[in-house]
C-alpha positions in Angstrom: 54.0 140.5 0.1 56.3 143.9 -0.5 53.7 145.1 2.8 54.6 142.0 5.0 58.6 142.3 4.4 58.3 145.5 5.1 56.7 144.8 8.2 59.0 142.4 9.4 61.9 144.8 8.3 60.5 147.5 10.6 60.2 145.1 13.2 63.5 144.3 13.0 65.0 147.2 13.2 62.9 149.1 16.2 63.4 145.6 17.9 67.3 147.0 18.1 68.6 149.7 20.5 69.9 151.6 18.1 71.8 150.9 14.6 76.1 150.8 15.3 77.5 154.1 14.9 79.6 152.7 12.5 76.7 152.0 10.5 75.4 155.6 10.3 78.3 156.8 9.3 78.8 154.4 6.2 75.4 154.9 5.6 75.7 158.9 5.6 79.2 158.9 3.3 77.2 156.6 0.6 74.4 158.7 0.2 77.2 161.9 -0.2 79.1 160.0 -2.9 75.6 159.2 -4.3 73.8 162.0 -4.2 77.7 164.0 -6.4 77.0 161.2 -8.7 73.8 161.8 -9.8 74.3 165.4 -9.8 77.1 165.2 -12.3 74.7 162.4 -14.4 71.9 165.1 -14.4 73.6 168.0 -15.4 76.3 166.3 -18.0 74.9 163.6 -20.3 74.5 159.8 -19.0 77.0 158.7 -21.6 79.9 161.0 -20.9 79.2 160.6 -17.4 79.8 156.8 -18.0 82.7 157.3 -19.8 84.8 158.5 -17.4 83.1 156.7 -13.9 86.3 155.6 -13.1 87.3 159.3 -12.6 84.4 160.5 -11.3 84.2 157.7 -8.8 87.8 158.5 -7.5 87.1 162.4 -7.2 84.0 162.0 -5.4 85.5 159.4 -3.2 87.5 162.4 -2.4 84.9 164.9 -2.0 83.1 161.8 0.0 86.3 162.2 2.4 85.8 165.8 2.9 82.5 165.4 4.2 83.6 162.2 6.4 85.5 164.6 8.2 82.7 166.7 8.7 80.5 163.7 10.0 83.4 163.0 12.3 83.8 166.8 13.5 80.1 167.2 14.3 79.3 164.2 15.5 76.0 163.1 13.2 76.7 159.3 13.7 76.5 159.6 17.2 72.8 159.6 17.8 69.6 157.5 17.1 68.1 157.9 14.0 64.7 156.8 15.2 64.9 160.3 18.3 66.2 162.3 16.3 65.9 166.5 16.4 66.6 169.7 15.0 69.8 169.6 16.8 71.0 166.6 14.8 69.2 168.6 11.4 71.8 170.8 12.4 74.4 168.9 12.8 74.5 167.1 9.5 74.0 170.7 7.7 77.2 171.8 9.1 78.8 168.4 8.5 78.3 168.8 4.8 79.0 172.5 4.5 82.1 172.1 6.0 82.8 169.3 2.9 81.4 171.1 0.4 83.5 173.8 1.4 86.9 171.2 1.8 85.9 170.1 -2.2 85.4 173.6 -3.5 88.8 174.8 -2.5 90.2 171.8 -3.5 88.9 171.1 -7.0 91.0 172.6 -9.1 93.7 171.8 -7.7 92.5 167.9 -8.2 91.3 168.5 -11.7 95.2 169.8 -12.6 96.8 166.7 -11.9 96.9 163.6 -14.5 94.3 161.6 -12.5 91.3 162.7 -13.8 91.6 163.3 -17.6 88.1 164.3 -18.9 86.9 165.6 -15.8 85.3 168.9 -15.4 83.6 169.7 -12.7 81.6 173.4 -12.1 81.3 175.1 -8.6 77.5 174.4 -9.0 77.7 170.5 -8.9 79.4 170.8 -5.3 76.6 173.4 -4.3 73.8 171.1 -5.9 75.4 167.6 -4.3 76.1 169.0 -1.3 71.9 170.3 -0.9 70.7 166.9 -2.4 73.2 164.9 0.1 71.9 167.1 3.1 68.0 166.7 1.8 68.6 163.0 1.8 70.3 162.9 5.1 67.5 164.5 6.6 65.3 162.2 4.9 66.6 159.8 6.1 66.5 160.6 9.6 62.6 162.3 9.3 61.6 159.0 7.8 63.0 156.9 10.1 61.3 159.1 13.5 58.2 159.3 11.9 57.6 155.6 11.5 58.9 154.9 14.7 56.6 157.6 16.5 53.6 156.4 14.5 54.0 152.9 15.3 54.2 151.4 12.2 55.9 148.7 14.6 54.4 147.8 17.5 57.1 146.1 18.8 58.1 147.6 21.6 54.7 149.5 22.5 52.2 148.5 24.9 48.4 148.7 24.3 46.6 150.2 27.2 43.7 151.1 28.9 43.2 154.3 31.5 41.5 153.3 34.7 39.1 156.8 35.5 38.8 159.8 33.5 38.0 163.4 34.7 41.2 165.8 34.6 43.9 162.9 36.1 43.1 160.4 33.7 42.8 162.7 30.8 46.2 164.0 31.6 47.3 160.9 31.8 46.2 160.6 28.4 47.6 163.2 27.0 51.2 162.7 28.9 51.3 159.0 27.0 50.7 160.4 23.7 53.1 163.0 23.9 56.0 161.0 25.3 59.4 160.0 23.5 59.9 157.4 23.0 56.4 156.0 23.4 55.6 153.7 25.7 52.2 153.0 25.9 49.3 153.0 23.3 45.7 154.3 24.6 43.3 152.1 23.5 40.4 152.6 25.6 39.3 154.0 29.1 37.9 152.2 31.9 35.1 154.4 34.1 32.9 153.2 37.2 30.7 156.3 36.0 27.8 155.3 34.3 26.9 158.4 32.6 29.4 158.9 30.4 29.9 154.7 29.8 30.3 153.8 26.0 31.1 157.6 25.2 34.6 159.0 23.9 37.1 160.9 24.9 39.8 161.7 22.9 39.2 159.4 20.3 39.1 156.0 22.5 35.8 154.7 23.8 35.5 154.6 27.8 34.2 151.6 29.0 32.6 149.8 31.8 35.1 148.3 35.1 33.4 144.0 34.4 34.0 141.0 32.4 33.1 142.6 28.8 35.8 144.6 29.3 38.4 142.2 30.3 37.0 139.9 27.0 37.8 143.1 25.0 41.2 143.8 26.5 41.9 140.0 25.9 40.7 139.9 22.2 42.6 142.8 21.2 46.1 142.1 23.1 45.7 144.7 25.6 48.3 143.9 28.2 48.2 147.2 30.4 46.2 149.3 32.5 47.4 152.3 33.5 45.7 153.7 37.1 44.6 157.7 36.5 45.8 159.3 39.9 42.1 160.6 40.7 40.7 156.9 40.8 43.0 155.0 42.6 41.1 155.4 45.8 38.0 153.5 43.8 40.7 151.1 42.0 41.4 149.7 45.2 38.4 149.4 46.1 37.2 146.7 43.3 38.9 143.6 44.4 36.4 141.4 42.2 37.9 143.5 38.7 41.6 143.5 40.2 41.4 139.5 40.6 39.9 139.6 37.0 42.8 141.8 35.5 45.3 139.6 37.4 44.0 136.2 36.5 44.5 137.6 32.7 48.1 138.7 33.2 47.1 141.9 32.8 50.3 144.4 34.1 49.0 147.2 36.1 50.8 150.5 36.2 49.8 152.7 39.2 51.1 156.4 39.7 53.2 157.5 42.8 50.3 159.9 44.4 47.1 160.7 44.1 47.5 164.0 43.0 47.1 165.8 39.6 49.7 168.2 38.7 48.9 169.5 35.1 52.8 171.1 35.3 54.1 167.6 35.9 54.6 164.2 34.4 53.3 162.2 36.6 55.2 158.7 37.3 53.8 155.5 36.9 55.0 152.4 38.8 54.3 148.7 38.7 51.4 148.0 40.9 52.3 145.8 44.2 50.3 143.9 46.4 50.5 147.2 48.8 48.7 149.0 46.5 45.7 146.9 45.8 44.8 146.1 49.3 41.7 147.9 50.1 42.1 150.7 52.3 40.8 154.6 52.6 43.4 156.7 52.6 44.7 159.1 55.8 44.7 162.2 56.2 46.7 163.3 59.1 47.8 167.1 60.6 51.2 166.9 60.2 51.9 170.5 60.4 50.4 170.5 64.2 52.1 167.4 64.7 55.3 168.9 63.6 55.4 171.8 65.9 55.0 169.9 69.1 58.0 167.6 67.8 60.0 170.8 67.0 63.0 171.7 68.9 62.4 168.9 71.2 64.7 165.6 72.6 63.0 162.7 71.3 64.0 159.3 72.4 63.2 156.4 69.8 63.8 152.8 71.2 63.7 149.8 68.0 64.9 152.9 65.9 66.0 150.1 63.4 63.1 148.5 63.0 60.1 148.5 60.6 58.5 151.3 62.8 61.0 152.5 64.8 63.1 153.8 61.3 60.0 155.5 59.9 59.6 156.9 62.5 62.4 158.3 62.9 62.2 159.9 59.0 58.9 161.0 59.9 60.0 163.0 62.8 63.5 164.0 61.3 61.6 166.5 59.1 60.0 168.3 61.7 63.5 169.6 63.2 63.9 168.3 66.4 66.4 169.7 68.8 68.0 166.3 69.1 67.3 162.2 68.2 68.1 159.7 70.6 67.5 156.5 69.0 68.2 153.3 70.5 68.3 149.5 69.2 70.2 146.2 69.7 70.7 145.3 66.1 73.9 146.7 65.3 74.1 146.2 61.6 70.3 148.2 61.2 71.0 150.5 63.7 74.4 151.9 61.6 72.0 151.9 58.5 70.0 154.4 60.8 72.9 156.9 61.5 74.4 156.5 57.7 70.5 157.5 56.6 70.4 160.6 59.2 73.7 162.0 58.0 73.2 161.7 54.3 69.2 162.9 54.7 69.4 164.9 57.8 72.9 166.4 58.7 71.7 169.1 59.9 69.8 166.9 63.0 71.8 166.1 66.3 71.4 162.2 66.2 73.0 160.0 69.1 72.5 156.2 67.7 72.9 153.8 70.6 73.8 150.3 70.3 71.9 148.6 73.4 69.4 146.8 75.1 66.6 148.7 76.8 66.7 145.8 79.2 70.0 147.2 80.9 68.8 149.6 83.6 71.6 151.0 84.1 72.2 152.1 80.6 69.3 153.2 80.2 69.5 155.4 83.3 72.6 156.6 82.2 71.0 158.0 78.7 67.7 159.5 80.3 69.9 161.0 82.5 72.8 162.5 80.0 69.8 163.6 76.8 67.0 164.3 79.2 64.3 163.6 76.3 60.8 165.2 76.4 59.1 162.3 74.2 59.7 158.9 74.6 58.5 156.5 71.6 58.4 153.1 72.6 58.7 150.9 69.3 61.2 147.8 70.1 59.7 144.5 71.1 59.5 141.3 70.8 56.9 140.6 68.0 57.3 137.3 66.6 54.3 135.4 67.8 55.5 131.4 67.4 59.2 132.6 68.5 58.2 134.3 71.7 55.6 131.2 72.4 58.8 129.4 72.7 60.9 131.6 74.6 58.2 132.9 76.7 60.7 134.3 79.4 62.8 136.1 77.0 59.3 137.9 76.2 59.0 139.3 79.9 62.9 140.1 80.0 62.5 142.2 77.1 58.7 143.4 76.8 57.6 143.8 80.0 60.8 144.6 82.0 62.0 146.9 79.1 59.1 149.0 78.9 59.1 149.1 82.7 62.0 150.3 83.1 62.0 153.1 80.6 58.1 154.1 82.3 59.8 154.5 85.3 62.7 156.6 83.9 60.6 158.7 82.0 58.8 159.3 84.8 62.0 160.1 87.1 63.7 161.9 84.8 60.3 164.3 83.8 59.4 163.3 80.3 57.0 165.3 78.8 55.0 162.0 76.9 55.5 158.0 76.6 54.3 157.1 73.2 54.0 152.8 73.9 53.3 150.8 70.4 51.3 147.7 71.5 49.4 145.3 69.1 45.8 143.7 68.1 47.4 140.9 69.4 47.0 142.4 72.7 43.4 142.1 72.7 42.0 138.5 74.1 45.7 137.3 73.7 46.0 133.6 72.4 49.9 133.7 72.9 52.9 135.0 74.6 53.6 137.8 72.5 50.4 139.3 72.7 49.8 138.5 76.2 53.1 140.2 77.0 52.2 143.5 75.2 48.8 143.4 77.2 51.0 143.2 80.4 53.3 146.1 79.0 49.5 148.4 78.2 48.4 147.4 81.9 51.7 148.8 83.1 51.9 152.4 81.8 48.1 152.5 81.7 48.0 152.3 85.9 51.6 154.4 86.1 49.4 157.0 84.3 46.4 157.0 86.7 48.3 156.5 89.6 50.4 160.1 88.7 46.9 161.8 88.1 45.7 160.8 91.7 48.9 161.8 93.4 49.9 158.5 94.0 53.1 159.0 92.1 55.2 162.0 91.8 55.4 162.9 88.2 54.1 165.0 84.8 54.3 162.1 82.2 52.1 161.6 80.4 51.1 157.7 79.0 49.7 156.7 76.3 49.3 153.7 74.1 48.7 152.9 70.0 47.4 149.9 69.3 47.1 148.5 65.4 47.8 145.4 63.6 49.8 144.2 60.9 52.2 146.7 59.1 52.8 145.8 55.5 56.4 145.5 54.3 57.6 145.1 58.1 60.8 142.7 58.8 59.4 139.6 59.2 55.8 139.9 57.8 54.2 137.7 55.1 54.8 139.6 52.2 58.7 139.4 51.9 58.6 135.9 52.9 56.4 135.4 49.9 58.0 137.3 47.8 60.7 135.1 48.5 58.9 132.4 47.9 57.6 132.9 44.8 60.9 134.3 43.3 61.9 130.5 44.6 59.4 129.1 42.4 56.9 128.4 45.5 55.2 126.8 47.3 54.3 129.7 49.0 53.2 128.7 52.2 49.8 130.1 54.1 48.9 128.3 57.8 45.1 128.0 57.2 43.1 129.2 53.9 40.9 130.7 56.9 42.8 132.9 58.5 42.7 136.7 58.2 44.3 139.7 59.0 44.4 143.9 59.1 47.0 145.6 57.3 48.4 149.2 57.5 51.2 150.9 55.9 54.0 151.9 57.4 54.3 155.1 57.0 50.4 155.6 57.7 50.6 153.5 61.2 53.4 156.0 62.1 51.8 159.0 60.9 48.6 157.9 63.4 51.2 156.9 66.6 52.6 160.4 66.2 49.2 162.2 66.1 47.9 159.7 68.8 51.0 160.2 70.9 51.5 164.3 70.5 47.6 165.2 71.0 46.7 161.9 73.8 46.4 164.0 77.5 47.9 160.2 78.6 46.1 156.7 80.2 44.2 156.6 76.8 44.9 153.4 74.2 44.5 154.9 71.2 42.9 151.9 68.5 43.3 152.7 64.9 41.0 151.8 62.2 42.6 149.2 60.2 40.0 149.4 57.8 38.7 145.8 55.9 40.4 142.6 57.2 42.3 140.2 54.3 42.2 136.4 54.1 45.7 135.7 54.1 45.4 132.9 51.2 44.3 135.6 48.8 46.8 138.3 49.0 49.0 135.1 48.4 47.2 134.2 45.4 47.0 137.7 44.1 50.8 138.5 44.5 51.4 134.9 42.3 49.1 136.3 40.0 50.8 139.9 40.2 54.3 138.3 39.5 53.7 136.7 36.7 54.4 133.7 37.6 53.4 130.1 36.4 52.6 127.0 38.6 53.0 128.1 41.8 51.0 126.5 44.6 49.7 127.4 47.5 50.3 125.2 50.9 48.8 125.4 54.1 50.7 124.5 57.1 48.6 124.9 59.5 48.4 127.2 62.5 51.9 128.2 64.1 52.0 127.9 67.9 49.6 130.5 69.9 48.8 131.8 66.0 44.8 132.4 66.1 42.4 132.8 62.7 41.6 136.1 63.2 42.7 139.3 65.1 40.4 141.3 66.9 40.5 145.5 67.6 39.3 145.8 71.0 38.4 143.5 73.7 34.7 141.9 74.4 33.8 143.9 77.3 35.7 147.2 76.0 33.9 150.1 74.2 35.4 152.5 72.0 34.8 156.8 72.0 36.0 159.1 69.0 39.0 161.1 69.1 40.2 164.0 67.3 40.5 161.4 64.2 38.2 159.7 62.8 40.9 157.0 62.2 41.5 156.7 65.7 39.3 155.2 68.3 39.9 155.5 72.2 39.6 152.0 73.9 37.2 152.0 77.3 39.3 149.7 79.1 39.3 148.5 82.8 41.5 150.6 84.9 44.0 148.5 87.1 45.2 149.8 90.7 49.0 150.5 90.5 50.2 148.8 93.3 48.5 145.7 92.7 49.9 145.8 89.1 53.5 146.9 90.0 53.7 143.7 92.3 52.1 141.5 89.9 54.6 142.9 87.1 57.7 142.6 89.6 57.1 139.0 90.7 56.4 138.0 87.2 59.9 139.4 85.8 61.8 137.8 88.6 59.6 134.1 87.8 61.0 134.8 84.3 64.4 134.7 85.6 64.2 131.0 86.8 63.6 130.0 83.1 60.3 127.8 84.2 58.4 128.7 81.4 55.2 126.9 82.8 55.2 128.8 86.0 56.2 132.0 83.9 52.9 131.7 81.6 50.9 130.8 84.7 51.6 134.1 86.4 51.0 135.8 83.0 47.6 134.0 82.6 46.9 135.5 86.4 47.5 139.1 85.3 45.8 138.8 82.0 42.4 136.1 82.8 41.3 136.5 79.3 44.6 134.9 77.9 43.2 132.2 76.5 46.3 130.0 74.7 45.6 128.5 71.2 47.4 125.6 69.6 50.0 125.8 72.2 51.4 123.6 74.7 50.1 126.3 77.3 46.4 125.3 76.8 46.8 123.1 79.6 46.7 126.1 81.8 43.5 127.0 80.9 41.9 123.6 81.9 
């Protein structure tokens, strides 16, 4: 019984912050007047001591005062009893000196006036109180750590398991253990090797990554797991034991890289859906990268967007001599130049509020900054918007791009970076029929200024990928959204899949592709395994925490097809200098031809006929084949 209260008394207390200072500092003057009580009672009889409590009560109250000032002075109320150090050992030493020192000088001169008849009091009682009241103090305060850091109360501690082993999770280990306050509680740790399966490591039993496991973690109220930085790459890669972790509640804490540093702590971070998508992770030659970047004019159209902006950190670090970046969102595009002068002051940064539709503006800034690389990020992108507004996709896609090809060319640009889509490949829509158009375009400019045909030195050359995770407008915030709304959270077809990247690794692959391309070459990354759609849903409910949240399906958006494909039927892919990055085979188009195709099409798009504009498209493109749209009529 005396066990269980004090049980619930300790977890009580450790549920608190912190006691009120106030509290401490009653708490600290008791134990003073206290501990000169007793002293006196030991050293003088028990009855004589009694005799004149009264006396004794009010002097001591006085010598109490004394050291309240000392507690005041030093400040030993101020911090938590349950983190307390030397430094506040110290503290409460000095704290009672100084009142022991008050009450020594002023004893006798208490004793000789007619309040305390009876009372004698030797210079050793105040030496002797004053060394009991600073043992209990620091008592007090040992006690109180100790239980807290052994975890007589688990109140605020979570029981964990470490997902791999080897020096990142042992670290790991140890870093947990020696925190303060502690957060976690090892329990256990979880290993896809089976040789040293059912062993221990320091003092916890590793176990195997299946169902036993998650029945043990259940049984015994073990609510985390905590990725080791070595085994994330293999974390990821076991979609069948995340889904089994999730479906528990289990909350998964992942570190912020994948490397080991024995000198640092290493941060831990709540696992998103970003990070359990299955993906190998990419190494790229920044360095190189950098130095062709280096004390060059770089020109950056959609600088605001999901791309455009990382690219622009990306690049921002290498020194260039000069940023031009360019966007018609005015609100994003001042987030850009707040961003550059807080992060990179030291960069010459022109932010441009335009469209890269106006050819005379854009004449006007190829011909003032005279950039060496051009990266071509803004578009068009939304796939049931631009099937609506298809001519608005030509104005802005195609005649956009053409007219900053054709400037780059005039105006001797060294490369012309384009960023198309998967989309692009066997279009079923406007969007990606239009970024075909736009790869068909610079492809031809490129081969027609190798044979002479044109007069130019630029070099063209195109990045195609799919899906970027976290990108304005993608699934994931709009089911974040969702969710946070209590759902549903809605999916167009439980078949549908798609490739994801991150952002910062799609950019760190258009950079290399774009810097070491000799131009005409689509460069097609490896987007690694596909994802149903209705799963990453389900697995960011699960990851959320949240209860009764459905799922709907919709069904397909306008020109929206089930799956997305890398390259094209009849196209073949070679290596590159990465083995992340394929180089497409495509068929090469006559310039000429295209040009005229490309110019009649724009000025179609100006009569707002969006039948006849998709038509023409269709003509340039034969393998646009439109899918839940009202533009399958053309294909009949």
């Amino acid at each position: 019984m005396n066990m269980k209260f004090f049980n619930r008394l300790s977890n009580w207390y450790f549920s608190k912050k912190s006691l009120p200072y106030w509290c401490i500092f009653w708490i600290d003057c008791a134990v003073t007047f206290v501990s000169y009580l007793f002293i006196y009672q030991q050293i003088n009889s028990g009855a004589k001591a009694l005799s004149i409590l009264g006396q004794l009560s009010m002097l001591f109250a006085i010598f109490t005062l004394f050291h309240a000032i000392g507690f005041r002075i030093f400040h030993t109320y101020d911090g938590i009893l349950r983190y307390s150090s030397f430094i506040d050992l110290q503290r409460v030493f000095y704290a009672v000196t100084f009142g022991a020192v008050l009450s020594a000088i002023t004893k006798d001169m208490l004793l000789s006036t007619h309040f305390f008849p009876g009372v004698e009091i030797e210079y050793r009682n105040i030496v002797l109180g004053a060394l009991i009241s600073t043992l209990v103090l620091w008592a007090i305060r040992v006690i109180a750590k100790t239980i807290f850091d052994v975890s007589l109360s688990d109140y605020n501690i979570k029981h964990a398991f470490i997902y791999g082993v080897k020096e990142g999770g042992i670290g790991l280990a140890k870093q947990i253990k020696n925190s303060k306050p502690m957060k976690f509680k090892l329990m256990g740790f979880i290993s896809d090797d089976a040789e040293i399966k059912h062993h221990h490591l320091t003092g916890t039993k590793v176990y195997a990554p299946d169902q036993n496991t998650i029945r043990k973690m259940r049984n015994n109220n073990i609510s985390t797991l905590l990725i080791s930085p070595g085994a994330i790459n293999v974390f990821r890669a076991n979609k069948d034991f995340q889904d089994a972790l999730l479906a528990e509640g289990i909350h998964i804490y992942m570190p912020t890289t994948q490397e080991w540093n024995r000198n640092e702590q290493q941060q831990l971070k709540d696992v998103s859906i970003e990070d359990l998508l299955p993906r190998d992770e990419i190494s790229i030659d920044m360095e190189s990268v950098g130095s062709m970047l280096h004390g060059k004019r770089i020109l950056i159209t959609g600088s605001a967007g999901s791309i455009g902006s990382e690219m622009v950190r990306q690049i921002a670090k290498y020194s260039p001599a000069e940023l031009i970046l360019i966007d018609s969102a005015e609100t994003p595009q001042h987030d850009i130049r707040l961003m550059m002068a807080k992060q990179f002051p030291d960069i010459k940064a022109e932010t441009i509020v335009t469209t890269i539709c106006s050819k005379s503006r854009m004449e006007h800034i190829f011909k003032t900054y005279l950039p060496d690389y051009v990266f071509h990020a803004a578009a068009y992108k939304h796939v049931p918007m631009m099937e609506n507004n298809p001519c608005e996709s030509i104005q802005n896609n195609v005649y956009g791009t053409k007219i900053l090809a054709d400037l780059a060319v005039k105006y001797g640009v060294k490369k012309f970076v384009m960023i198309s889509t998967d989309k692009a490949v066997n279009p079923t829509n406007v969007m990606g029929c239009s970024k075909r158009i736009c790869e068909i375009y610079v492809q031809s400019l490129n081969k027609a200024i190798e044979e002479g045909i044109i007069n130019g030195k630029t070099q063209f050359v195109t990045t195609r990928f799919g899906n970027v995770l976290g990108s304005n407008g993608s699934v994931i915030p709009l089911f974040k959204k969702q969710i946070k709304a209590g759902g549903p959270v809605t999916v167009t077809d439980p078949r549908i899949i798609r490739y994801f990247m991150l952002i910062p690794e799609a950019c760190k692959l258009v950079l290399e592709a774009g810097t070491k391309g000799n131009g005409g070459e689509i460069f097609v990354f490896d987007m690694g395994k596909p994802v149903k759609i209705a799963d990453m849903a389900q697995r960011m409910i699960n990851l959320s925490g949240a209860k009764n949240v459905e799922i709907k399906y919709t069904g397909l958006r306008a020109g929206e097809k089930l799956y997305e494909e890398v390259l094209n039927e009849k196209e073949s892919t070679k290596p590159s200098f990465h083995d992340k990055i394929r180089i497409a085979e495509v068929r090469e188009y006559d310039y000429t031809e295209v040009s005229k195709q490309i110019d009649d099409l724009i000025e179609k798009s100006k009569l707002y006929d969006e039948m006849l504009t998709v038509k023409i498209m269709k003509e340039i493109v034969p393998e646009y084949k439109s899918n839940n749209s009202i533009y399958e009529k053309l294909d009949k």
